[in-house]
ROLOTI-297084 format. One line per field, with one value per residue: residue number from 1; residue in three letters; x, y, z of N, C-alpha, C in turn. Coordinates in steps of 0.2 Angstrom, whole numbers, always signed. Example, Ala and Ser with C-alpha at 12.3 -4.5 7.8 and 13.67 -1.06 7.14 Angstrom:
resi 1|2 $
resn ALA|SER $
n.xx +66|+64 $
n.yy -28|-11 $
n.zz +39|+35 $
ca.xx +62|+68 $
ca.yy -22|-5 $
ca.zz +39|+36 $
c.xx +66|+64 $
c.yy -16|+0 $
c.zz +39|+39 $
This chain:
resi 1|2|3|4|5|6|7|8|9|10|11|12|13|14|15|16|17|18|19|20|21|22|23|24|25|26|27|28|29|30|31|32|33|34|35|36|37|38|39|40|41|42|43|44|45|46|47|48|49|50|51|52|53|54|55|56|57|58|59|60|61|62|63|64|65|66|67|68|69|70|71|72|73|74|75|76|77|78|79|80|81|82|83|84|85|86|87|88|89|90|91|92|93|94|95|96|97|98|99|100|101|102|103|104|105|106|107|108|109|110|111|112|113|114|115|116|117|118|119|120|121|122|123|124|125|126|127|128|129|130|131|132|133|134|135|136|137|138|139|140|141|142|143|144|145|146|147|148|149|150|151|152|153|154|155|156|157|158|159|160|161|162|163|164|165|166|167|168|169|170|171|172|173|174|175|176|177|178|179|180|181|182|183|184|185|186|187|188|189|190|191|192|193|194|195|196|197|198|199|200|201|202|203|204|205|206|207|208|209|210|211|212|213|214|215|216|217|218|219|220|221|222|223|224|225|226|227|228|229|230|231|232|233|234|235|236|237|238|239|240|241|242|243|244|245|246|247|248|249|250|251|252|253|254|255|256|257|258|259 $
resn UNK|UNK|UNK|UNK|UNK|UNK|UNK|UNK|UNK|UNK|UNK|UNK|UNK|UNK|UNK|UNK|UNK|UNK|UNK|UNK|UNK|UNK|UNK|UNK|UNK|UNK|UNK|UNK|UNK|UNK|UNK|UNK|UNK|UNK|UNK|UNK|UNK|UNK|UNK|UNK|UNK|UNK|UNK|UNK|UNK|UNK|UNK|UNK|UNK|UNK|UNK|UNK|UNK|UNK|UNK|UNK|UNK|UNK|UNK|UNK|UNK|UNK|UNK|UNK|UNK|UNK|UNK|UNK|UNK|UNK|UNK|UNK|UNK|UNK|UNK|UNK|UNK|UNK|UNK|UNK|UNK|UNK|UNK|UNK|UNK|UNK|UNK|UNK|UNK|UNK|UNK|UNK|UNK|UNK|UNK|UNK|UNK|UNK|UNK|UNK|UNK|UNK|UNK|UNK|UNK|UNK|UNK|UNK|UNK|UNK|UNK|UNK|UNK|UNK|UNK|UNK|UNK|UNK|UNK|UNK|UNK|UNK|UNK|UNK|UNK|UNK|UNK|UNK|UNK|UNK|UNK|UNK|UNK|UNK|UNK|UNK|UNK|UNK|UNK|UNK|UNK|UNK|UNK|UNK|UNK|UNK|UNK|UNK|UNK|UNK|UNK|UNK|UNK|UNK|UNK|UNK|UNK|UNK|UNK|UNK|UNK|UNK|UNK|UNK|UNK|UNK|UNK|UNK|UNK|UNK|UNK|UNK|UNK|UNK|UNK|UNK|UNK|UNK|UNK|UNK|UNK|UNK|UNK|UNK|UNK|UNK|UNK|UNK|UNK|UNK|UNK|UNK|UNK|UNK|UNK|UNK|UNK|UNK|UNK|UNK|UNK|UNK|UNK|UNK|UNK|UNK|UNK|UNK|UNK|UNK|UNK|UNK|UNK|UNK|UNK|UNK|UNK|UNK|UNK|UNK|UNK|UNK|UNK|UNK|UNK|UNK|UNK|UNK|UNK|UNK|UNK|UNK|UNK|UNK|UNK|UNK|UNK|UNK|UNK|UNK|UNK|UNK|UNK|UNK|UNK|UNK|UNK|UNK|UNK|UNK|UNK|UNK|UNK|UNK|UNK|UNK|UNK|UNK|UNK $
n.xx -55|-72|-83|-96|-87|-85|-96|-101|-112|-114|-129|-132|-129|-129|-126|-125|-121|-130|-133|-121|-115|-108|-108|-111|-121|-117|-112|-105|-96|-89|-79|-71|-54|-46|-37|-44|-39|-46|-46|-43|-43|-44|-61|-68|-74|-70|-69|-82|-87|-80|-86|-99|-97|-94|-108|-105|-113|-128|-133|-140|-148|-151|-145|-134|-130|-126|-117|-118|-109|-104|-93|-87|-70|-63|-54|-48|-42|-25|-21|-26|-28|-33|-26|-28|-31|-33|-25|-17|-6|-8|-19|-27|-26|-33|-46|-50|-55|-66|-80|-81|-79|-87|-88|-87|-82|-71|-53|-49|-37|-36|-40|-28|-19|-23|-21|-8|-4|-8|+1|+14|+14|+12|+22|+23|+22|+33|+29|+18|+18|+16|+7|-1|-5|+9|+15|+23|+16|+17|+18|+8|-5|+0|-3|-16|-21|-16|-27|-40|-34|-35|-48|-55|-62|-71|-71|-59|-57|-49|-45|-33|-21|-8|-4|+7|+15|+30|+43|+46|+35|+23|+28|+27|+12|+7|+11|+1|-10|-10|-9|-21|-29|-25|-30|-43|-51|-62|-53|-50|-44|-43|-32|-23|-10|-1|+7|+5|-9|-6|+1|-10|-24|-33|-41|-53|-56|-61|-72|-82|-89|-90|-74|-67|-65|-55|-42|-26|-16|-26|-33|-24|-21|-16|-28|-37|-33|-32|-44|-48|-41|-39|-29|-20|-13|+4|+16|+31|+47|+58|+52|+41|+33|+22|+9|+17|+15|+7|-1|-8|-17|-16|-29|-43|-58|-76|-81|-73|-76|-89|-87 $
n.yy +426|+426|+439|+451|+458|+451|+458|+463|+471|+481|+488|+501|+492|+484|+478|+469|+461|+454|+468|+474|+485|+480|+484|+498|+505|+502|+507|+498|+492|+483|+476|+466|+464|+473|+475|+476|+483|+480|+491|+494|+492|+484|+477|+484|+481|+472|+458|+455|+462|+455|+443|+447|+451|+439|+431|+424|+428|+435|+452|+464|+474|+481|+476|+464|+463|+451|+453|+445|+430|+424|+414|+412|+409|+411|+414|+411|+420|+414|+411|+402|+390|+375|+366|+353|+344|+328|+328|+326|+340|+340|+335|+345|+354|+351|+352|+363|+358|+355|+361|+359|+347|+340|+330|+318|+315|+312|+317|+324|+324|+335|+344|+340|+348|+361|+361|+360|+369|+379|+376|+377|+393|+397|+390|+377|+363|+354|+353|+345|+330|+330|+328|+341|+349|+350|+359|+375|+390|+400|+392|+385|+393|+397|+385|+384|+396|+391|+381|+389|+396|+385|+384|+391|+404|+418|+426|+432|+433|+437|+435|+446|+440|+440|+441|+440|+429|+424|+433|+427|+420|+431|+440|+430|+429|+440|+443|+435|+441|+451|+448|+439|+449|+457|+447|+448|+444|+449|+453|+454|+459|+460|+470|+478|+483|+498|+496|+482|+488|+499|+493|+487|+493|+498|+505|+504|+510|+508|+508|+502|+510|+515|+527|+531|+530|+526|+526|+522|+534|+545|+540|+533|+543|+556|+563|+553|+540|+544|+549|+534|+525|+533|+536|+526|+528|+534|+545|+549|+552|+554|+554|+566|+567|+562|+548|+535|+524|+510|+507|+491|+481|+466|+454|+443|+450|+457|+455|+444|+435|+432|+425 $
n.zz +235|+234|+227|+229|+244|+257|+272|+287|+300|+313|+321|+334|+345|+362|+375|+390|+404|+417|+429|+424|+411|+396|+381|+374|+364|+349|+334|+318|+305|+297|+282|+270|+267|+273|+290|+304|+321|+337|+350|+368|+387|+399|+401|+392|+381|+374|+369|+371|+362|+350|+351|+348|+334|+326|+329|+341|+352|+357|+356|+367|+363|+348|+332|+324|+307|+293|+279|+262|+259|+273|+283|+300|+309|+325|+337|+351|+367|+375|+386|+392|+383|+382|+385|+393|+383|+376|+362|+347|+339|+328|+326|+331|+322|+310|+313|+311|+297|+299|+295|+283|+283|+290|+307|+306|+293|+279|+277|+264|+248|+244|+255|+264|+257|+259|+274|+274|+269|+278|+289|+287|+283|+296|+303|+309|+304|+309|+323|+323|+327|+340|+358|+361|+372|+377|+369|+370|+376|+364|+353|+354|+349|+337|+333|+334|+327|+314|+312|+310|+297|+289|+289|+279|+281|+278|+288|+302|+316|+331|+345|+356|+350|+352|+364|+377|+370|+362|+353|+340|+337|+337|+327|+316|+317|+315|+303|+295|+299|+293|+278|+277|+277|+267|+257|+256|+267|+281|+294|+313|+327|+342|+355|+367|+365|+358|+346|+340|+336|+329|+316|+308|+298|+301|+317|+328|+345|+360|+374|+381|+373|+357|+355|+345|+328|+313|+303|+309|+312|+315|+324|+337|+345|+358|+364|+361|+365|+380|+385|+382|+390|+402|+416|+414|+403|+399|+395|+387|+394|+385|+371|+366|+356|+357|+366|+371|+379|+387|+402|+407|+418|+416|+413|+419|+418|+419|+407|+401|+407|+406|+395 $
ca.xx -61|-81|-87|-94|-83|-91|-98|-104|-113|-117|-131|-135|-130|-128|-123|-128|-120|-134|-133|-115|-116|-102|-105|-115|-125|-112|-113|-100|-96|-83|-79|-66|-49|-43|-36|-47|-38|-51|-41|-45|-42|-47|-64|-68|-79|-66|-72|-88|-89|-80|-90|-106|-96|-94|-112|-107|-116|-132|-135|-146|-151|-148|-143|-129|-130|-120|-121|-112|-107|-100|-91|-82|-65|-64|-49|-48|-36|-23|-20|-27|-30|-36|-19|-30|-37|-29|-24|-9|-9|-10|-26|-31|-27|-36|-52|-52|-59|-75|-86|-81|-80|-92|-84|-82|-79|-64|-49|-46|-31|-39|-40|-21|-16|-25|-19|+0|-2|-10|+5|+19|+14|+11|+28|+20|+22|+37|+26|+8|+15|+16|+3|-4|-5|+12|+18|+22|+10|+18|+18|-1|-6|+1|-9|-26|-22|-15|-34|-43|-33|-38|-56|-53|-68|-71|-70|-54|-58|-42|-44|-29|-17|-1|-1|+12|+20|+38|+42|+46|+26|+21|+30|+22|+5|+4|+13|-2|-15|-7|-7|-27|-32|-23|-33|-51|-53|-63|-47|-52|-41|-41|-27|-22|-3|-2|+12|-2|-13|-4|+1|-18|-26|-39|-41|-58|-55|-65|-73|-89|-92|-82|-71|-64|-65|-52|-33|-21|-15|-31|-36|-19|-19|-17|-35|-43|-30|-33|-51|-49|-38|-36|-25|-17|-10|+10|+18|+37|+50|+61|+48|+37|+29|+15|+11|+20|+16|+1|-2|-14|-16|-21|-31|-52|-65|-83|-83|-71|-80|-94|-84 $
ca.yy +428|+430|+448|+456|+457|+450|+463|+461|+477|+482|+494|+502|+485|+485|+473|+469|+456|+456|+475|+476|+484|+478|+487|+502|+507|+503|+506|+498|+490|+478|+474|+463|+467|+476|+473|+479|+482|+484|+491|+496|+493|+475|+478|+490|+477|+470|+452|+455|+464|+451|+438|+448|+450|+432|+428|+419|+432|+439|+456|+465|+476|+481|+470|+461|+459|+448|+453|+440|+424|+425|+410|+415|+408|+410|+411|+416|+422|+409|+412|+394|+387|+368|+359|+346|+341|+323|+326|+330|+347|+339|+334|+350|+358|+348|+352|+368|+358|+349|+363|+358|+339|+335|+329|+310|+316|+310|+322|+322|+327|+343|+345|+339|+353|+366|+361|+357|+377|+382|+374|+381|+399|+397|+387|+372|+359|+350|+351|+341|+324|+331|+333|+350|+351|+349|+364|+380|+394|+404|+384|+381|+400|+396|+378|+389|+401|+388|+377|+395|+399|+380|+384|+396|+405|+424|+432|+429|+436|+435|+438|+447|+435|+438|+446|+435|+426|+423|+437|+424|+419|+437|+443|+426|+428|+445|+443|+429|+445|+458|+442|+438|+455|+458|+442|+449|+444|+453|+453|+458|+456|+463|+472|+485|+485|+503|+492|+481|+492|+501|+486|+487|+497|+502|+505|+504|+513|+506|+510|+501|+513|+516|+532|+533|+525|+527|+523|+523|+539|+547|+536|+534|+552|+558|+565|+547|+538|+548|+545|+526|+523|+538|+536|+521|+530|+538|+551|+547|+559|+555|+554|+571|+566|+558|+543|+529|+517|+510|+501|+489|+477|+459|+450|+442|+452|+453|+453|+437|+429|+428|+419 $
ca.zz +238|+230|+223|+232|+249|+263|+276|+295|+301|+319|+322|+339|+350|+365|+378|+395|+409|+422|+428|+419|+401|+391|+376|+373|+357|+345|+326|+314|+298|+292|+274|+268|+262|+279|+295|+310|+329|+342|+357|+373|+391|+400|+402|+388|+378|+367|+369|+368|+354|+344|+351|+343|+326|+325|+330|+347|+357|+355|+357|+371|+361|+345|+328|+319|+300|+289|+269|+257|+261|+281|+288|+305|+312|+330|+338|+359|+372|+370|+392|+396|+379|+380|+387|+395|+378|+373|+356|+344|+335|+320|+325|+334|+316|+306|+315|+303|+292|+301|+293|+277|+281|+295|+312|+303|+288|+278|+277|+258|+245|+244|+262|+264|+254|+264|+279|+275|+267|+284|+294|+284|+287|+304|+304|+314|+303|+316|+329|+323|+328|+347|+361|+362|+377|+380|+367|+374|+373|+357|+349|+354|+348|+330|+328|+331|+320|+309|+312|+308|+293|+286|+289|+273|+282|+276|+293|+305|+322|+336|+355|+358|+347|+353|+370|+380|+367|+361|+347|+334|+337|+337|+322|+311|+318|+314|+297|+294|+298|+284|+272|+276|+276|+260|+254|+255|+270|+287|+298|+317|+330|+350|+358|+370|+363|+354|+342|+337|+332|+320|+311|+307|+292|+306|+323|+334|+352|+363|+382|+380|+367|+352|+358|+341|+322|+308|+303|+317|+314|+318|+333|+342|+344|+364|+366|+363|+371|+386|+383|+382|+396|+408|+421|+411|+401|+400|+390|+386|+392|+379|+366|+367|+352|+359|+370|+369|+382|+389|+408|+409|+420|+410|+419|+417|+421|+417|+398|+400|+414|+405|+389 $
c.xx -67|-80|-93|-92|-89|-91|-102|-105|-118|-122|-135|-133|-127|-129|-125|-126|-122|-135|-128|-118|-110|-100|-113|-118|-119|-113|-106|-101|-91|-84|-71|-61|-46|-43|-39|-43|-44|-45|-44|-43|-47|-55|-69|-72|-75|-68|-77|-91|-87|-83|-96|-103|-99|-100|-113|-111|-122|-132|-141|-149|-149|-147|-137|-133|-125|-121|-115|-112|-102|-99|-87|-78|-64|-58|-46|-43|-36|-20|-21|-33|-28|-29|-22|-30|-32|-29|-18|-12|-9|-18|-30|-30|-32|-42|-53|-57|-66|-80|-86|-82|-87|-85|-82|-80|-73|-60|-48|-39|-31|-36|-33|-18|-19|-22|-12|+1|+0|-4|+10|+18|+15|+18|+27|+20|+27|+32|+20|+11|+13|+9|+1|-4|+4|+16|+21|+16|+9|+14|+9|-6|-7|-2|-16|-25|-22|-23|-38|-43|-36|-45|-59|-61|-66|-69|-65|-54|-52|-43|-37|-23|-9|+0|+4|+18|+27|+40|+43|+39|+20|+21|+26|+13|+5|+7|+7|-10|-12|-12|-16|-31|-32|-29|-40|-52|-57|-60|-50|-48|-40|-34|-29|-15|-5|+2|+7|-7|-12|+0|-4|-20|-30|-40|-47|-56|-61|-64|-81|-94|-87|-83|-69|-65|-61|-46|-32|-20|-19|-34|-31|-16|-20|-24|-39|-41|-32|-39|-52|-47|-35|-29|-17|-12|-3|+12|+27|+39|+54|+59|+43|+32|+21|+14|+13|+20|+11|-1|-7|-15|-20|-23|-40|-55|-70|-83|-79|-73|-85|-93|-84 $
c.yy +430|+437|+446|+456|+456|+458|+460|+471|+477|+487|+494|+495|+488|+479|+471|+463|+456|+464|+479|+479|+484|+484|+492|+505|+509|+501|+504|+493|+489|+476|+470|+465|+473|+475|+479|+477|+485|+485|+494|+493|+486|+479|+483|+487|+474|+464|+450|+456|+461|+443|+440|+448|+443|+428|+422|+421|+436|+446|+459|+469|+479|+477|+469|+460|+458|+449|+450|+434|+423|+419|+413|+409|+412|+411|+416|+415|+414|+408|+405|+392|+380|+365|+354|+341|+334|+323|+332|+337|+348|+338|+340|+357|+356|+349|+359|+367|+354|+355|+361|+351|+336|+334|+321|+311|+315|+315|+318|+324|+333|+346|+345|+344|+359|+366|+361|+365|+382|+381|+374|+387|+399|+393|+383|+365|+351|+349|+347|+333|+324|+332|+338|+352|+351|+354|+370|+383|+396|+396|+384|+386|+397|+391|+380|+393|+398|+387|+384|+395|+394|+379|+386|+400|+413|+430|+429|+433|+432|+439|+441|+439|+434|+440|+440|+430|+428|+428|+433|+425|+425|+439|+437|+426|+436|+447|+439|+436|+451|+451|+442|+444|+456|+453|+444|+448|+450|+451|+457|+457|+462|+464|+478|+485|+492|+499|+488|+483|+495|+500|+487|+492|+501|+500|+507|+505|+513|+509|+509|+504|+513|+523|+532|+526|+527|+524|+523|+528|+544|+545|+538|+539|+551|+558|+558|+544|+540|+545|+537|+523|+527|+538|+530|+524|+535|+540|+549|+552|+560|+557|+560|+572|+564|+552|+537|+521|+518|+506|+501|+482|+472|+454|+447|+447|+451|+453|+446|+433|+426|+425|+427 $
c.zz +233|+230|+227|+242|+254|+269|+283|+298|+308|+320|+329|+346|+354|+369|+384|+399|+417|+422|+426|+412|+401|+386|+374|+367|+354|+339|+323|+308|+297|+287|+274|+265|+268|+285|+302|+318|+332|+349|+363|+380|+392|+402|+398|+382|+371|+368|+367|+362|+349|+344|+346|+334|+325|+328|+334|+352|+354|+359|+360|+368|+354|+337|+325|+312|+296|+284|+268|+261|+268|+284|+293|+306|+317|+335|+349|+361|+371|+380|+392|+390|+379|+380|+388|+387|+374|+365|+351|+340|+329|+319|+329|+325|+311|+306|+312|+300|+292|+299|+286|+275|+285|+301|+311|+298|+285|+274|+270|+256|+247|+251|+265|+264|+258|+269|+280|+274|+272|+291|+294|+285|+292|+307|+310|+310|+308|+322|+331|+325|+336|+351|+360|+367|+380|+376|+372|+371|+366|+351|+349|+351|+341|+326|+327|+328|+317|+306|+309|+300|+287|+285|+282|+274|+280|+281|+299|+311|+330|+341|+358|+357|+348|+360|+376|+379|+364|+356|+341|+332|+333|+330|+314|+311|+313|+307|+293|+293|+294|+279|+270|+273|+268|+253|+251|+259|+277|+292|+306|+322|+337|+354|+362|+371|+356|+347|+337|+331|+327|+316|+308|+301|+294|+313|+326|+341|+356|+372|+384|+376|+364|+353|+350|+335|+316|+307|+309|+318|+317|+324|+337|+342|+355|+369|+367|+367|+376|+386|+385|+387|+400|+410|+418|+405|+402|+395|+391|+388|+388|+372|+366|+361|+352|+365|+369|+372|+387|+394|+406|+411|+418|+414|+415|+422|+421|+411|+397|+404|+411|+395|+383 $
């Protein structure tokens, strides 16, 4: 990765779907070289928020700024990811590299070796002669991250990347987010599993506001949790240490309805 680390900074945004706010006058600041969980509760503006990182959503109010050279990789809830789409997940991996190539572009050596790299972490290289649409979830999960990590783009932002999946899938994708982080990359990835999160280097606590900003052990502390997810939240009785387990029903709302 270039000197000096890429950076994306929010100040003040704020959000708005129709008389919905999303996301309320939020300050932040990513840098590269650590892994960011934004956590929260469905509706709580994890979507949104990585949609405005990644400069697919304009802010109602507010700004995004990008310093250094900021390519984003993209990568959304994996719920009803693009089965229809006729095409192998060799060829839904390879589409990585149409910023690098163009969409006729001819897939070089160079680019070969990218992708073969990208399809061995992800341990998908057995499955690119196959439809995609005909994978399972975990399987189709691991070709878009694969496609992503092929883009070799500086910032890697994840919808909620494992919520559903297989634990093998789980435990690769989320060894794939150490690994980038570690790289220099700006790692951002949505959850409301506590597990997750403190995997993470850093934990954003979301409720249309950030409730909390720091490591994990600072955040996933009682007080915010409570905060973030009220009634959602349970207290173990075998464990009195803290909370350990977090209902929340997963489902689309308005921050996913409106993409």
């Amino acid at each position: 990765m270039s000197s000096p680390a890429p950076q994306i900074r929010l100040n003040g945004v704020g959000v708005r779907f129709g008389s919905s706010l999303a996301l309320d006058h939020v300050d932040l600041e990513l840098t590269g070289g650590a892994s960011v969980a934004l956590m929260g509760s469905n509706g709580s503006g994890k979507t949104t928020l990585l949609r405005v990182l990644g400069g697919l959503l304009r802010p109602t109010s507010g700004a995004r700024t990008a310093l250094g050279d900021i390519e984003i990789a993209y990568v959304a809830q994996h719920q009803h990811q693009h089965r229809w789409m006729p095409l192998t997940a060799g060829e839904v991996l390879e589409m990585g590299r149409y910023r690098r190539r163009g969409l006729l572009g001819r897939i070089g050596k160079a680019d070969r070796a990218v992708l073969e790299h990208a399809a061995d972490r992800l341990q998908v290289a057995d499955l690119l002669p196959h439809t995609f649409g005909e994978l399972s979830g975990g399987q189709r999960q691991r070709v878009l991250v694969a496609s992503a990590l092929a883009s070799e783009s500086s910032c890697l932002l994840l919808d909620e990347p494992i919520t559903g999946l297989d634990l093998p899938s789980q435990h690769t994708i989320l060894d794939v987010i150490d690994e980038e982080a570690a790289n220099g990359r700006i790692v951002v990835v949505s959850t409301h599993h506590l597990s997750e999160a403190r995997r993470c280097d850093r934990v954003v606590l979301l409720d249309g506001r950030v409730v909390a900003d720091g490591s994990p052990s600072e955040v996933l502390v009682e007080e915010h949790l409570s905060a973030a997810f009220g009634v959602h939240l349970l207290r173990s009785d075998v464990d009195l240490r803290g909370p350990v387990l977090l209902l929340d029903e997963h489902g689309h709302d308005h921050e996913h309805a409106h993409g």
